[in-house]
N, C-alpha and C positions, 0 to 999 in steps of 0.2 A: 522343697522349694527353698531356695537361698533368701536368706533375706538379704534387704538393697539398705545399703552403706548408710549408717545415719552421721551426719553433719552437724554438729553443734559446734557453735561460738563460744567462747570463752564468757563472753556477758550469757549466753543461756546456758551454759553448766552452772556460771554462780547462780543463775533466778532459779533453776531447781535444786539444787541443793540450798539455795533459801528456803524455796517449799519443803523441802524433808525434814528441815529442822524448826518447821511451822511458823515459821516466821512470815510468810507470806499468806495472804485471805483474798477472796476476788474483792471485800470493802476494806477499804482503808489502804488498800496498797498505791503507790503511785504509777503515775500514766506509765513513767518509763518503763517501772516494772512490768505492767501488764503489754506494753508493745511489744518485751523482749519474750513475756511469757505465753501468748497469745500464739507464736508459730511453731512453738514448742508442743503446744497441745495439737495443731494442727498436724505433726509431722506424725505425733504419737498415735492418732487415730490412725491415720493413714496406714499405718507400719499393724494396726493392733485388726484394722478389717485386710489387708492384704495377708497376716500373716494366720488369721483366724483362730488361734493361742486362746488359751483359757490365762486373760492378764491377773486375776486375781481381785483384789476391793482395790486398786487403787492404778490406775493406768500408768499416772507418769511415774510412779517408784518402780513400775512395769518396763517402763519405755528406758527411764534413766539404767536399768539393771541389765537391758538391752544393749544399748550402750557400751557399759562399761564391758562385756563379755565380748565386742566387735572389737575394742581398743588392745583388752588382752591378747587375744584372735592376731591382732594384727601386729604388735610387740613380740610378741613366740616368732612370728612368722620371717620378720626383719632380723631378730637378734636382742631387739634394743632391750635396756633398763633403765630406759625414761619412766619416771615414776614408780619405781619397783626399789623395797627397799632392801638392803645388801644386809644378812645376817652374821 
């Protein structure tokens, strides 16, 4: 089964990679934070019962790893080396 395209914003790459570098808590964080991060989790479920995956202890390091492997996936596919760095 293919997985279906995941979408992230540039404000939701930073609010999860703010969670990985723990910088983010559901207390203390701000509203903005949790509006941008709130559909972030919703998209990861969705992706995590459609794709039925053993995610591992932590979904969105799951969901974000997800992710980034669709971006590579789709970089080979194009050509490009946006974001790729030159040795």
């Amino acid at each position: 089964m293919a997985t279906k395209e995941i979408k992230l914003t540039a404000n939701q790459i930073e609010i999860i990679e703010k969670y990985l570098r723990g910088e983010l808590s559901m207390l203390g964080t701000s509203i903005k934070d949790m509006k941008t991060f709130m559909p972030v989790i919703t998209m990861a479920e969705e992706l995590m019962l459609e794709s039925k995956e053993e995610i591992g202890d932590d979904l969105i390091i799951w969901f974000y790893n997800k992710y980034k492997q669709q971006q590579e996936s789709v970089n080979q596919t194009d050509g490009s080396t946006e974001g790729k760095e030159e040795v």
